[in-house]
C-alpha positions as CSV (number, residue, x, y, z in Angstrom):
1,X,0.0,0.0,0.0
2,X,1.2,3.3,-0.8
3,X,1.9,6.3,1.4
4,X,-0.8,8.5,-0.9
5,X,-3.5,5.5,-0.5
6,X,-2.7,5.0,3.1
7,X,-3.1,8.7,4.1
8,X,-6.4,8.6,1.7
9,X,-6.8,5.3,3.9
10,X,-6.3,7.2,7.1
11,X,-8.2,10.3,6.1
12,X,-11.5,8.4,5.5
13,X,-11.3,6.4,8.4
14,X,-10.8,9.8,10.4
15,X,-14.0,11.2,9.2
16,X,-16.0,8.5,9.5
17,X,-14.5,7.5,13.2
18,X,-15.0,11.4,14.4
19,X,-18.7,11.5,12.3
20,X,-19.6,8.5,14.3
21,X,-18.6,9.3,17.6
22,X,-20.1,12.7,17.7
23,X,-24.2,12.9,19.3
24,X,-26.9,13.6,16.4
25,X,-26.7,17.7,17.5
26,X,-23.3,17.9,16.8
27,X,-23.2,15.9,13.7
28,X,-25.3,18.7,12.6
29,X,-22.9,21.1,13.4
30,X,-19.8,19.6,12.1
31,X,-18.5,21.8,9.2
32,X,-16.5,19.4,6.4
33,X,-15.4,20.8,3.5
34,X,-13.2,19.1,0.2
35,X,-10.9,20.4,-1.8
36,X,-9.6,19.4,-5.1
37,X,-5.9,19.7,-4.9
38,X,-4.9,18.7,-8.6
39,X,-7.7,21.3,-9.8
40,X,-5.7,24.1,-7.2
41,X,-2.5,23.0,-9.2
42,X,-4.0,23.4,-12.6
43,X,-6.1,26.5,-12.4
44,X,-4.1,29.0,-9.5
45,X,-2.6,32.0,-11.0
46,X,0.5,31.1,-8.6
47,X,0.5,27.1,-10.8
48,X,0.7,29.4,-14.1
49,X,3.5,31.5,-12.6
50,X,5.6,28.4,-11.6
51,X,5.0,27.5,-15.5
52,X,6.0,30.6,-16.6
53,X,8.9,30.9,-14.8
54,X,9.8,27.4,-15.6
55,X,9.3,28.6,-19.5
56,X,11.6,31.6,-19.2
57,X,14.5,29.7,-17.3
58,X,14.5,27.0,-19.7
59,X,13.3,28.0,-22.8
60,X,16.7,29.7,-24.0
61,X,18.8,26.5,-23.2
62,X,15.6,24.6,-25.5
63,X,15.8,27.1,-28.1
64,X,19.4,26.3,-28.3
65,X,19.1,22.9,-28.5
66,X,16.4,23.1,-31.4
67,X,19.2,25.1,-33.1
68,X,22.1,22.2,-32.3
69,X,19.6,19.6,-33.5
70,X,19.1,21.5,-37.0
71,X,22.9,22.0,-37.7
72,X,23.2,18.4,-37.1
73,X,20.6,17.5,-39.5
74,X,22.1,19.6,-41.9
75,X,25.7,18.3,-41.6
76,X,23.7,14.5,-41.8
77,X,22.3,15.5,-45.2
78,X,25.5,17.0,-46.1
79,X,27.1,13.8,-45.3
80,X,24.9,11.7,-47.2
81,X,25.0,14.4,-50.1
82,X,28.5,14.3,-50.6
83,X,30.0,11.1,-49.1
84,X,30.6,9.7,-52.8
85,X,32.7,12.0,-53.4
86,X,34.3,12.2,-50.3
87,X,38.2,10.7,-49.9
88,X,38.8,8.1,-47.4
89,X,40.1,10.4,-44.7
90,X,37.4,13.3,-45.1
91,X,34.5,11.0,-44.4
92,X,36.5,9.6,-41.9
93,X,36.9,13.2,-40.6
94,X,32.9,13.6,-41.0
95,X,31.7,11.0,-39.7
96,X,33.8,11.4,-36.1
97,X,32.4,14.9,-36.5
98,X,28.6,13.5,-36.6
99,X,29.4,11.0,-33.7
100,X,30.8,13.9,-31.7
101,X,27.6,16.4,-32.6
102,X,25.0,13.5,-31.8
103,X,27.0,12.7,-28.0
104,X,27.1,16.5,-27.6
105,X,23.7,17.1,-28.4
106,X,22.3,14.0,-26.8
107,X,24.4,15.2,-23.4
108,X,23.2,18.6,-23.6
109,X,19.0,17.1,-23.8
110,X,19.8,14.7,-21.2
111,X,21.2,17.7,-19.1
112,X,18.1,19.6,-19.4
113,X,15.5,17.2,-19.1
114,X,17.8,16.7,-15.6
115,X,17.7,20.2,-14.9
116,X,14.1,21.3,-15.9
117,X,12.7,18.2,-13.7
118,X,14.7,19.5,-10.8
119,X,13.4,23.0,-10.7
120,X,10.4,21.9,-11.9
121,X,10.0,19.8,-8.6
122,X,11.4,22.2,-6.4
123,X,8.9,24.7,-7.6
124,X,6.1,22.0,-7.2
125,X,7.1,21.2,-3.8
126,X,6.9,24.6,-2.6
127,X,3.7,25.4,-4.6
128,X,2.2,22.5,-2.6
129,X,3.2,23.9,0.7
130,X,1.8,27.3,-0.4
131,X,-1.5,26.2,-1.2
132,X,-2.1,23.5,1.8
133,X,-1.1,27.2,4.1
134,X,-3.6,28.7,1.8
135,X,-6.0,25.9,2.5
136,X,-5.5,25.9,6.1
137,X,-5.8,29.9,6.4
138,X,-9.1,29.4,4.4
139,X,-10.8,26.8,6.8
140,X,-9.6,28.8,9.7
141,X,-11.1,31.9,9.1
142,X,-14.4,30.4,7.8
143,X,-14.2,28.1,11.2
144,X,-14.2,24.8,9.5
145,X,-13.9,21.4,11.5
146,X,-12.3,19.3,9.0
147,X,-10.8,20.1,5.2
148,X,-10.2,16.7,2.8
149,X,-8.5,16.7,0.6
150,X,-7.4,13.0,-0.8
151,X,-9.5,9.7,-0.9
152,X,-12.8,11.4,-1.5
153,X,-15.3,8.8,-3.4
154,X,-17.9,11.6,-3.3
155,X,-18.8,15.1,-1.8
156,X,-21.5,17.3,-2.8
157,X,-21.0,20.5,-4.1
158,X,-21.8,21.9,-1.3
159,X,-18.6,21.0,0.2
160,X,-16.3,21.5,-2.4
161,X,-14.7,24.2,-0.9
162,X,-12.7,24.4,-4.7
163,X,-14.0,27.3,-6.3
164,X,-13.6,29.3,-3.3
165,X,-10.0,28.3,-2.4
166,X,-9.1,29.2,-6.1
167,X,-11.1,32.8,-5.5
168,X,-8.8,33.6,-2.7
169,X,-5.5,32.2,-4.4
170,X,-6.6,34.5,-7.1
171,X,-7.1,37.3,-4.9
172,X,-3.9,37.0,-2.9
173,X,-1.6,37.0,-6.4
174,X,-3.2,40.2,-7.2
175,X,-2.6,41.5,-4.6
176,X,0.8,40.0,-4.0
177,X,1.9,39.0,-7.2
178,X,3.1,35.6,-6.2
């Protein structure tokens, strides 16, 4: 079992266990709400910022590689264009010179597919932590018992507290902007 499905696990049994155990008056009076967290990550202004961020650090260093990819292709059909006429040591000579362009431009994608998931999971991580504060600020000030967010079968609208979470992330990043 894994930790997500355990905590889900956990997270149900919790609510059920303290739904249970409460008298019929203060069932009644018990204020649940859900949120959707993947729909948080999707749709927050602060989500599109990470990608945009994201998109200026790295989009040079892809740019770049597009570029590297094209001379190689070019030097390819050059290769194939001319290797008739070619003496023994210039294809030679060309060929290493492919070998070396392929290794160097398959090091430099493998580099930033390294790099861009690093900073892409950094920025994740501490997206994550932003909006569970966010979350936890929200249910605070509207005096709410329980949030849940993970192993939810069902919850009626009426306790998807989405829509209004994403109102106040939206708020906050126009007022911050961040």
């Amino acid at each position: 079992m894994t930790s997500a499905s355990k905590f889900s696990l956990t997270t149900l049994l919790a609510t059920a266990v303290l739904a249970l155990a409460l008298p019929g008056q203060a069932q009644a009076q018990l204020k649940i709400g859900v949120v959707n967290l993947a729909a948080l990550l999707d749709q927050s202004p602060q989500a599109q910022a990470v990608v945009e961020s994201l998109q200026d650090e790295f989009g040079p260093r892809q740019r770049d590689l597009v570029s590297r990819a094209n001379e190689l292709r070019e030097l390819e059909e050059r290769f194939e264009r001319d290797e008739a006429v070619m003496g023994d040591q210039q294809r030679r000579d060309m060929e290493r010179q492919l070998r070396d362009t392929q290794r160097d431009l398959a090091r430099r994608q493998n580099e930033l597919v390294e790099d861009f998931n690093l900073r892409r999971n950094e920025e994740l991580g501490a997206l994550q932590r932003s909006l569970v504060r966010e979350i936890q600020d929200y249910a605070r000030r509207e005096n709410f018992d329980m949030i849940v967010a993970e192993g939810v079968i069902y919850a009626s609208s009426g306790m998807d507290i989405t829509p209004r979470i994403l109102e106040t992330l939206q708020t906050n990043f126009r007022t911050s902007g961040r």
